[in-house]
mmCIF file of the C-alpha atoms, coordinates in Angstrom:
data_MODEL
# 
_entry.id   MODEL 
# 
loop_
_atom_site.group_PDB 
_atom_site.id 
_atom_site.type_symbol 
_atom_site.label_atom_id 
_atom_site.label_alt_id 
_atom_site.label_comp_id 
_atom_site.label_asym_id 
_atom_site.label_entity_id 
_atom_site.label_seq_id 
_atom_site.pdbx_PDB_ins_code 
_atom_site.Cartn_x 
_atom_site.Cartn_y 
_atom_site.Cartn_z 
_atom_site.occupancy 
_atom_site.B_iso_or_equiv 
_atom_site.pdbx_formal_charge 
_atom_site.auth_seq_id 
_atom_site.auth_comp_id 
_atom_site.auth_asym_id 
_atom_site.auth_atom_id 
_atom_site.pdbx_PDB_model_num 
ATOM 1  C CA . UNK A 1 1  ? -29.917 2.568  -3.730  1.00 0.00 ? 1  UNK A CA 1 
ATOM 2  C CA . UNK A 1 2  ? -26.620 4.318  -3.010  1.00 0.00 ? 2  UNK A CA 1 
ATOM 3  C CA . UNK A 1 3  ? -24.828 4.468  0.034   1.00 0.00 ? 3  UNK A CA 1 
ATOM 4  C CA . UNK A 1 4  ? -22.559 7.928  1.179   1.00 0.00 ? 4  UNK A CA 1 
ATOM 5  C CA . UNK A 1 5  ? -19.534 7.749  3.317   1.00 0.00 ? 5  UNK A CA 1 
ATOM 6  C CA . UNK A 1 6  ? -18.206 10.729 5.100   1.00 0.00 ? 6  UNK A CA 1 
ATOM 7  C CA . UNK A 1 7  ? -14.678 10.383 6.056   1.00 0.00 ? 7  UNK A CA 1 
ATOM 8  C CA . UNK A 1 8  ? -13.220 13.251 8.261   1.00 0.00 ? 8  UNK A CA 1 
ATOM 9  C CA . UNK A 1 9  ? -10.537 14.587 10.449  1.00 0.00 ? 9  UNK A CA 1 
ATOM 10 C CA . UNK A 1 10 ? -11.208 14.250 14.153  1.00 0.00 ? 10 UNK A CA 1 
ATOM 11 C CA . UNK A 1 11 ? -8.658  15.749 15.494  1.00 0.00 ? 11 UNK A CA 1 
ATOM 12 C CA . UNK A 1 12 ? -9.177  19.000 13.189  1.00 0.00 ? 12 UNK A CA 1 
ATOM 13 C CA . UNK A 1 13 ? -12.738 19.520 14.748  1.00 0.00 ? 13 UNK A CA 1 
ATOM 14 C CA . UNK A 1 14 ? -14.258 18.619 11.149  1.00 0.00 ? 14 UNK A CA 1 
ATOM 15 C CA . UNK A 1 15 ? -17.154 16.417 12.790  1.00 0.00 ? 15 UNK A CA 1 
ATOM 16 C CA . UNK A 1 16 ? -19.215 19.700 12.483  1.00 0.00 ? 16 UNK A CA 1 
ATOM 17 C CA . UNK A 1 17 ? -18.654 19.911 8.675   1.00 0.00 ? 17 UNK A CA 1 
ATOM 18 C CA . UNK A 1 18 ? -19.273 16.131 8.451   1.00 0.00 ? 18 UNK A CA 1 
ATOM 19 C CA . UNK A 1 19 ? -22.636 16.882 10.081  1.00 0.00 ? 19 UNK A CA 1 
ATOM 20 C CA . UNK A 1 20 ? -24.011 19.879 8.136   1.00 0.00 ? 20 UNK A CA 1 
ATOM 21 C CA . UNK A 1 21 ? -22.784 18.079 4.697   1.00 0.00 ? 21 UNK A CA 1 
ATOM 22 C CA . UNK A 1 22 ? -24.891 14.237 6.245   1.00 0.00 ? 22 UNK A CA 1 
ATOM 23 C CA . UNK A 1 23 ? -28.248 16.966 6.799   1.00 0.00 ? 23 UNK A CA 1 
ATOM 24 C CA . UNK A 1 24 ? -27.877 18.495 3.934   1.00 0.00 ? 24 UNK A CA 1 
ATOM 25 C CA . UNK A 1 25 ? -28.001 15.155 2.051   1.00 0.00 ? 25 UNK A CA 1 
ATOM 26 C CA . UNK A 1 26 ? -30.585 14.159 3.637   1.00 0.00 ? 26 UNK A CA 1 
ATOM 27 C CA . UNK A 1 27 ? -32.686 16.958 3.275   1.00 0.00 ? 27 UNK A CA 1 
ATOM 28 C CA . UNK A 1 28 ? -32.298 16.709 -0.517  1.00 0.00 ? 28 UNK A CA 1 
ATOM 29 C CA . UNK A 1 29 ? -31.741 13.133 -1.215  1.00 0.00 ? 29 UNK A CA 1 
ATOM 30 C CA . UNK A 1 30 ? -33.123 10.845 2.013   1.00 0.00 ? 30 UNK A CA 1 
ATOM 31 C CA . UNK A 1 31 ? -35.663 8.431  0.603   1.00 0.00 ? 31 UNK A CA 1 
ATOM 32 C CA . UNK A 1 32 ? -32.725 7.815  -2.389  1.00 0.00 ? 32 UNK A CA 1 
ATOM 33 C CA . UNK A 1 33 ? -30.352 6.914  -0.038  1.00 0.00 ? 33 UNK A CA 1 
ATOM 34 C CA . UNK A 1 34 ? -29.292 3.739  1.974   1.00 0.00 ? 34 UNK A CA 1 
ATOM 35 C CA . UNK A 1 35 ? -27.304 5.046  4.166   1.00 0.00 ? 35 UNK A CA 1 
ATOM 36 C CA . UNK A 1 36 ? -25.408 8.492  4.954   1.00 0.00 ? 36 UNK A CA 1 
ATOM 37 C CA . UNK A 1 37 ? -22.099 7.530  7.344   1.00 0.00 ? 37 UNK A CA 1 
ATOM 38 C CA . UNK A 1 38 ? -19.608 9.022  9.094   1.00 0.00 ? 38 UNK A CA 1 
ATOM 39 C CA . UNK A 1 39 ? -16.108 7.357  9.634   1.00 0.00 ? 39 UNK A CA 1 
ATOM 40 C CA . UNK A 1 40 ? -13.626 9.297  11.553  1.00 0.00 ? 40 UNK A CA 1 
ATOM 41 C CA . UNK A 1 41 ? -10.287 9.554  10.131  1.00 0.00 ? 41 UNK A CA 1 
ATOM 42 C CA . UNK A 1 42 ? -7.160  11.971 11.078  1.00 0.00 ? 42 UNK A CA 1 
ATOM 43 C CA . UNK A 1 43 ? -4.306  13.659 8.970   1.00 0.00 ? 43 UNK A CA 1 
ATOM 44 C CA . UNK A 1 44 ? -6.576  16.588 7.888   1.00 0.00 ? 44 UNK A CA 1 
ATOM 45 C CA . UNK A 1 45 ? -8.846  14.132 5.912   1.00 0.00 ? 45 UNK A CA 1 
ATOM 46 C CA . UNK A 1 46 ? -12.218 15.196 4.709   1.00 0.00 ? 46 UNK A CA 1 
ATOM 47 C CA . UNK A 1 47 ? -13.506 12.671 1.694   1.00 0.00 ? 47 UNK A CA 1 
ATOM 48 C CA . UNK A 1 48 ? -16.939 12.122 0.728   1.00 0.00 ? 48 UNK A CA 1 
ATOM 49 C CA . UNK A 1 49 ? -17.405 8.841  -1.549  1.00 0.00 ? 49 UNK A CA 1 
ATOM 50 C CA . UNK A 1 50 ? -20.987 7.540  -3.107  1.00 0.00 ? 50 UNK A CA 1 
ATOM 51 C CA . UNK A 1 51 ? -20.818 3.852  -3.667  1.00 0.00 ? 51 UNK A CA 1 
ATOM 52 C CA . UNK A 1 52 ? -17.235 3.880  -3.004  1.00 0.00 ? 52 UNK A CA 1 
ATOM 53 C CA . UNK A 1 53 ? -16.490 7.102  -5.749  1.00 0.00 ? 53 UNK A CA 1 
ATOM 54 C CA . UNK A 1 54 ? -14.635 10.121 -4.329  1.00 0.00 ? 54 UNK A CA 1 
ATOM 55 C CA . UNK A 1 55 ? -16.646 13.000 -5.239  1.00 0.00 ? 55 UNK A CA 1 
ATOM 56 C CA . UNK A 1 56 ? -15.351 15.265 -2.768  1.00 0.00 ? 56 UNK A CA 1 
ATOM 57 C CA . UNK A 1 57 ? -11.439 15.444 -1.192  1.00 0.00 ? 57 UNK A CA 1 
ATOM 58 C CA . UNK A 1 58 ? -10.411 18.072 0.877   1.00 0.00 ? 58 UNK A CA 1 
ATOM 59 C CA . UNK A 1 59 ? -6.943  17.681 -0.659  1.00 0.00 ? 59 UNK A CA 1 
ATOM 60 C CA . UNK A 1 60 ? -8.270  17.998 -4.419  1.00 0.00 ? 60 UNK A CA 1 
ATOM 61 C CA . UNK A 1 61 ? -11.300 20.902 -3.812  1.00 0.00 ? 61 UNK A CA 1 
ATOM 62 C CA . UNK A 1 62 ? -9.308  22.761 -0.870  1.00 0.00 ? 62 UNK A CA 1 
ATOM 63 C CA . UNK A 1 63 ? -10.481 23.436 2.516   1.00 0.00 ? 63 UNK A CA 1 
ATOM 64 C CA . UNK A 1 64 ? -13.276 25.546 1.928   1.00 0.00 ? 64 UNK A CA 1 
ATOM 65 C CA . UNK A 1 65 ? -16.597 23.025 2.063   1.00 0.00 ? 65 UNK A CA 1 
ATOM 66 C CA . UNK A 1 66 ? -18.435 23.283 -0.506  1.00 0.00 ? 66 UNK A CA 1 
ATOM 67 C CA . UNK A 1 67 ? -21.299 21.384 0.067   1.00 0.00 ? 67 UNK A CA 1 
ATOM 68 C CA . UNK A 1 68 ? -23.528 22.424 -3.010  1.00 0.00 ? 68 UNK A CA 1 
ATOM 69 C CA . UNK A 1 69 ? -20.728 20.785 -5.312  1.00 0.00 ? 69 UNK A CA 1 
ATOM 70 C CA . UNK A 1 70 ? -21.088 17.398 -3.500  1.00 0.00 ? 70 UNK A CA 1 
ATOM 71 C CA . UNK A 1 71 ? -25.327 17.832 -3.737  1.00 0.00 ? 71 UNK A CA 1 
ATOM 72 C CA . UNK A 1 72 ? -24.597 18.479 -7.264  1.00 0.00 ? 72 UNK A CA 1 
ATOM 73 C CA . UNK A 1 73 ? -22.112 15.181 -7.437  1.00 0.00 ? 73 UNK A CA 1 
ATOM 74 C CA . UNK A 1 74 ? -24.322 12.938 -5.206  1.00 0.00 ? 74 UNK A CA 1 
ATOM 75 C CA . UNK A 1 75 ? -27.950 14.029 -7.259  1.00 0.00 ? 75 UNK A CA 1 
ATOM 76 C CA . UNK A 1 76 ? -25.596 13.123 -10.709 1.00 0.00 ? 76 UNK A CA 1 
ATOM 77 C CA . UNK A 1 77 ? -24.946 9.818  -9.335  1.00 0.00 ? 77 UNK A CA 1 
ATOM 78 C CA . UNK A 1 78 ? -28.443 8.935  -8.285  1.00 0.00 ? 78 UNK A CA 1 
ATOM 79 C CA . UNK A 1 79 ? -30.564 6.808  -10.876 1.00 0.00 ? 79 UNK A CA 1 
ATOM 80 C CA . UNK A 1 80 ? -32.538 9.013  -12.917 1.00 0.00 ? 80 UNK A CA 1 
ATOM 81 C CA . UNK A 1 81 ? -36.661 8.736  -12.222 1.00 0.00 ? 81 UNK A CA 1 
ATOM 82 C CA . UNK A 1 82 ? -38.891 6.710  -14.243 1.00 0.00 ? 82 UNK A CA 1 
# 
């Protein structure tokens, strides 16, 4: 199973993006996933990592969200079906 971890900025008020990227994730992936979490971070930090992978860094991508490119990630990383 794979486990997502959602590191963002607190003090930038980016606990709302953190939130509709978990639900989206959820919605598409949720009975392929361990775990979806959240761990609150500062400096302008918004990082999304499956299994400990970066597949999303504010930094890199910019700071326009954009969560379909992390579904797209996340779903590439997720065992294919038998």
């Amino acid at each position: 199973m794979t486990v997502i971890e959602i590191e963002y900025c607190v003090p930038c008020g980016l606990l709302d993006s953190a939130i509709k990227t978990q639900t989206r994730l959820l919605n598409e992936f949720g009975q392929d996933l361990d775990a979806v979490t959240f761990t609150p971070g500062h400096g302008g930090v918004f990082i999304v990592t499956v299994d400990d992978e970066t597949i999303w860094e504010k930094d890199v991508h910019g700071a326009n969200l954009d969560v379909e490119l992390i579904v797209g990630a996340v779903n590439d990383r997720l065992p294919a079906e038998a």
